[in-house]
C-alpha positions as CSV (number, residue, x, y, z in Angstrom):
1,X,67.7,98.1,64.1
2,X,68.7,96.9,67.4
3,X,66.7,96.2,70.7
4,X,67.4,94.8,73.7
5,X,64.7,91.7,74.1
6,X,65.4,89.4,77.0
7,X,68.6,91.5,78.4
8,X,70.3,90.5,75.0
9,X,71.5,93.2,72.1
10,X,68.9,91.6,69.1
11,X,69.7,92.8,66.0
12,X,66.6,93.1,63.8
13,X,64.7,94.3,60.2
14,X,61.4,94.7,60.4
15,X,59.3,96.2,56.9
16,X,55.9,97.1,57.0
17,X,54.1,96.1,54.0
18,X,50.6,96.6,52.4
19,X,48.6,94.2,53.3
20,X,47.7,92.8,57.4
21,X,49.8,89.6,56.8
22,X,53.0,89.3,58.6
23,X,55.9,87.1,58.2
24,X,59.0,86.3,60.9
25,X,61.7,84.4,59.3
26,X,63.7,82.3,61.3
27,X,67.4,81.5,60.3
28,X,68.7,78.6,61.0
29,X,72.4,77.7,63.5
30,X,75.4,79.8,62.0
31,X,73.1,81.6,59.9
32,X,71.5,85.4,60.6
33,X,68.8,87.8,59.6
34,X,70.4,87.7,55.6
35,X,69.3,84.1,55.3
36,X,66.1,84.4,54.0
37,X,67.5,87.4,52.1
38,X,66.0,86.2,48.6
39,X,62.4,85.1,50.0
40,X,62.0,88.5,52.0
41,X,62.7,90.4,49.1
42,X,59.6,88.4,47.1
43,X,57.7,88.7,50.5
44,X,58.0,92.3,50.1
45,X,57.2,92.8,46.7
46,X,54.1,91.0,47.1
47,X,52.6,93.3,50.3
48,X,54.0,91.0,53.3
49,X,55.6,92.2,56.1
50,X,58.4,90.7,57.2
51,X,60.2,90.6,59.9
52,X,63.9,88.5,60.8
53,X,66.5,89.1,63.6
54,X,70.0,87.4,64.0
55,X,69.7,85.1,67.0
56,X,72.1,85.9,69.7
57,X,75.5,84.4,69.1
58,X,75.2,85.7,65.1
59,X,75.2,88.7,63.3
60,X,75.2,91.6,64.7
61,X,73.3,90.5,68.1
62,X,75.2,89.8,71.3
63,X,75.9,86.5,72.6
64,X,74.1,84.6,74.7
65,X,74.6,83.8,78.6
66,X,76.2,80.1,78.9
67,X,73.3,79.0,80.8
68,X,70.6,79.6,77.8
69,X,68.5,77.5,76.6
70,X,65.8,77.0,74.1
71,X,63.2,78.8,75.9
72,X,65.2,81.8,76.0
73,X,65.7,81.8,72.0
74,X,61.9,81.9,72.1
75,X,61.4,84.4,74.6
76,X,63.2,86.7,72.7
77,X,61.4,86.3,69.6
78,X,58.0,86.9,71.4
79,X,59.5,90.0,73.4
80,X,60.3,91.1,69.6
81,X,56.7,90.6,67.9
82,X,55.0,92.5,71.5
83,X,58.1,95.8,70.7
84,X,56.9,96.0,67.0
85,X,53.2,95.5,68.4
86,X,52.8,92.5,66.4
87,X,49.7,90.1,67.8
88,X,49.6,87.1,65.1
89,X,52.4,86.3,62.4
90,X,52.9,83.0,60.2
91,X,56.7,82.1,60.6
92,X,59.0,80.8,57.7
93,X,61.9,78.7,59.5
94,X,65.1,76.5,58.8
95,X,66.7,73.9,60.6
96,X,67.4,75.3,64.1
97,X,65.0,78.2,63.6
98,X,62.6,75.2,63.6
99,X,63.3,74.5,66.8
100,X,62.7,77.7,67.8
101,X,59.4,77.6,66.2
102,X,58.3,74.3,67.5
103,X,58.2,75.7,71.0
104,X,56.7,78.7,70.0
105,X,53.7,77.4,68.5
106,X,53.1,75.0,71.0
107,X,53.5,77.1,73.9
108,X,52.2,80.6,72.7
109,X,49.8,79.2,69.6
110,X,47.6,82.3,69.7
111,X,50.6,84.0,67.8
112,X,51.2,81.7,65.0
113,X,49.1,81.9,62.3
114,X,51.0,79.3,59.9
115,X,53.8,77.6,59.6
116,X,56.1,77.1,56.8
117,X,58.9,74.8,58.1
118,X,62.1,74.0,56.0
119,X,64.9,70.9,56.8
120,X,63.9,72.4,60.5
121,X,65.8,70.3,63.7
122,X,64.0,69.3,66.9
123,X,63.2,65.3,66.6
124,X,65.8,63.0,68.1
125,X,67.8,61.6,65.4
126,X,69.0,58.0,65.1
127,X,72.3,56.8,65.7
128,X,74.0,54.1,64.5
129,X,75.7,51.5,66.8
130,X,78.6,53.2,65.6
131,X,77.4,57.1,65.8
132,X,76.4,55.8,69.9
133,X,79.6,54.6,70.9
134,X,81.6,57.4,69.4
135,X,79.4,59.7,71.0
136,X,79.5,57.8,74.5
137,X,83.2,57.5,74.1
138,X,83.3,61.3,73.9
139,X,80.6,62.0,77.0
140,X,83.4,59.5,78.9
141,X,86.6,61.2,77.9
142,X,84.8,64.2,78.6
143,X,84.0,63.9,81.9
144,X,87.2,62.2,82.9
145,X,89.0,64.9,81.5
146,X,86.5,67.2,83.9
147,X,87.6,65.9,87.0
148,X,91.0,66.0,86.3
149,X,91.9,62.1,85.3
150,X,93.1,62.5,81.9
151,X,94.6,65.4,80.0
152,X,94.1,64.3,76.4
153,X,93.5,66.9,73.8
154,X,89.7,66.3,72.7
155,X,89.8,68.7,69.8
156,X,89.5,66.1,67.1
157,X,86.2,65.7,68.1
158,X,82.9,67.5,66.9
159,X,81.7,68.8,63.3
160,X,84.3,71.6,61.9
161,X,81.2,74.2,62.2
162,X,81.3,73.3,66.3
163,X,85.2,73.9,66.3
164,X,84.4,77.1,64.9
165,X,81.8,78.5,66.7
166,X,82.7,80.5,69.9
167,X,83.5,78.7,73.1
168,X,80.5,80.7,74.3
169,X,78.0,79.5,72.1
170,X,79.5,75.9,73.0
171,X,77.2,74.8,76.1
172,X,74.0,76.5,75.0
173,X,74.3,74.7,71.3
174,X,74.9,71.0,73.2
175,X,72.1,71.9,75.6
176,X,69.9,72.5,72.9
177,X,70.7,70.2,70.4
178,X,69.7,67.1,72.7
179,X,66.2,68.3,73.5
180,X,63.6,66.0,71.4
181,X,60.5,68.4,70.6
182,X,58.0,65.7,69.5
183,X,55.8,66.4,72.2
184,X,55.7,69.7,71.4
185,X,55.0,69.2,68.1
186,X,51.9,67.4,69.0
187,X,50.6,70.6,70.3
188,X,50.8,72.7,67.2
189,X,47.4,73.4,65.7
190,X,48.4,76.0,63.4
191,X,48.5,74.9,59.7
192,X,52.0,73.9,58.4
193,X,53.8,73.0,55.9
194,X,57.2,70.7,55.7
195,X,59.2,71.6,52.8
196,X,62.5,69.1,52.8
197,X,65.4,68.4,50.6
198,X,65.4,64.2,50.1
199,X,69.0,63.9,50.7
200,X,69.3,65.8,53.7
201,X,71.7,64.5,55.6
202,X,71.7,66.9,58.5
203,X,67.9,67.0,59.4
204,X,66.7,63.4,57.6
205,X,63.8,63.3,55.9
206,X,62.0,60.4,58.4
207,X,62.5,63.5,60.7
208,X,59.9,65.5,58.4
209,X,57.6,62.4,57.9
210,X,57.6,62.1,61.9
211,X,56.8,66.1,62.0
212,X,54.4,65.4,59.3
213,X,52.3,62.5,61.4
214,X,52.5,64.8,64.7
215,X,51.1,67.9,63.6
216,X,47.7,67.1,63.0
217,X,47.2,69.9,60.0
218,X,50.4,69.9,58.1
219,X,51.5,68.3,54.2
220,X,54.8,67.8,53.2
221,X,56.6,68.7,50.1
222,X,59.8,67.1,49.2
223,X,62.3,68.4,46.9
224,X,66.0,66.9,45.2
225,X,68.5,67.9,47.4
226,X,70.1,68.2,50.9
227,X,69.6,70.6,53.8
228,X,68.8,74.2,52.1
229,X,65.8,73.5,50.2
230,X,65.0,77.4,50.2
231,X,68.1,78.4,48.7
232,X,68.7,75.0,46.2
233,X,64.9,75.6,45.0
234,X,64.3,79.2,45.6
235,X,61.8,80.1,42.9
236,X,59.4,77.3,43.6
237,X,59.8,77.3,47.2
238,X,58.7,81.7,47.3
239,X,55.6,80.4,44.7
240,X,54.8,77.4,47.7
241,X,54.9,80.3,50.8
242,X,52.8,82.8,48.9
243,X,50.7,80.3,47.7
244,X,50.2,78.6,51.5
245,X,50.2,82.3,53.6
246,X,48.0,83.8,51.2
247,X,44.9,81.2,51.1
């Protein structure tokens, strides 16, 4: 199905299952609404409804205005739950859908019912010496380039999935990606779950111990592996959320 939430085209699947619980899954950056594929599916089969939507900028939703920024993400999600007349959900999310979810329970709490979070992004990683001055370096050429003082190619810089997103999605993913969320995760009441790979390398684990101390009803659950503990542990991960949502 698609809407338009928040003057954006959303792609979205919503399934209306037997019981009252409902579930919005939240993909994480360069992912879409097929991300949580395998868990929806087990959702499903066991009564849930679920609910998941490509974020603008993926899938089959339109991209988003330059100027976005995390709030909008969010707005559009709670545009979606009030369209499908939803009034309380528990959200499954992973890595920036995290982010996404971070703000949402701490700004709009009496939707969230619980929270399962998964290798999710939002606390302000640390750099070493060497990480900061690269980083620096780049903000420098960057703005020199800007006003026209250099003309040196500054392609070689960035991850290869920045280089490939659109040039679009560019400014609204560096906006976003610098926000530090810890005092919003203060704010979150709901109860939560952290479920983290121990060699993640993309969100670190200290990130999930620092989530872990902030939110004042939350346990975390560590598994082998790096940044897709859903997908690298599926079957005891769909046992964990069934487990957590249905108590």
């Amino acid at each position: 199905m698609k809407k338009t939430l928040h003057d954006i085209g959303i792609t979205y699947r919503y399934h209306k299952g037997n019981n009252q619980k409902v579930v919005l899954l939240l993909h994480g950056w360069g992912g879409s609404l097929n991300s949580f594929r395998s868990l929806e599916s087990f959702l499903i089969d066991n009564g849930y409804s679920t609910i998941t939507l490509d974020f603008p900028g993926f899938g089959g939703s339109d991209l988003p205005k330059e100027d976005w920024q995390l709030a909008d993400y969010v707005q559009i999600v709670v545009e979606l739950l009030k369209a499908e007349n939803i009034d309380k959900t528990s959200i499954v999310c992973h890595s920036f859908g995290g982010r996404v979810a971070i703000l949402l329970a701490s700004e709009y709490p009496e939707l969230v019912e619980k929270l399962v979070f998964v290798d999710v992004a939002g606390i302000k990683p640390k750099f070493s010496l060497s990480k900061t001055l690269k980083i620096w370096k780049y903000k420098c050429l960057k703005t020199l380039k800007k006003i026209g003082l250099i003309k040196r190619d500054l392609s070689k810089y960035g991850s290869a999935d920045y280089k490939a997103m659109p040039d679009e999605l560019k400014p609204v993913f560096n906006r976003i990606i610098v926000q530090d969320l810890s005092n919003h995760a203060k704010k979150i009441y709901a109860p939560t779950i952290l479920i983290w790979g121990k060699q993640d390398r993309d969100t670190p684990l200290y990130m999930a111990k620092k989530l872990n101390k902030l939110i004042k009803d939350s346990a975390l659950i560590m598994f082998e592996g790096g940044h897709f503990a859903y997908l690298n542990h599926s079957q005891e991960f769909d046992i964990i959320v069934d487990n957590f949502l249905s108590c």
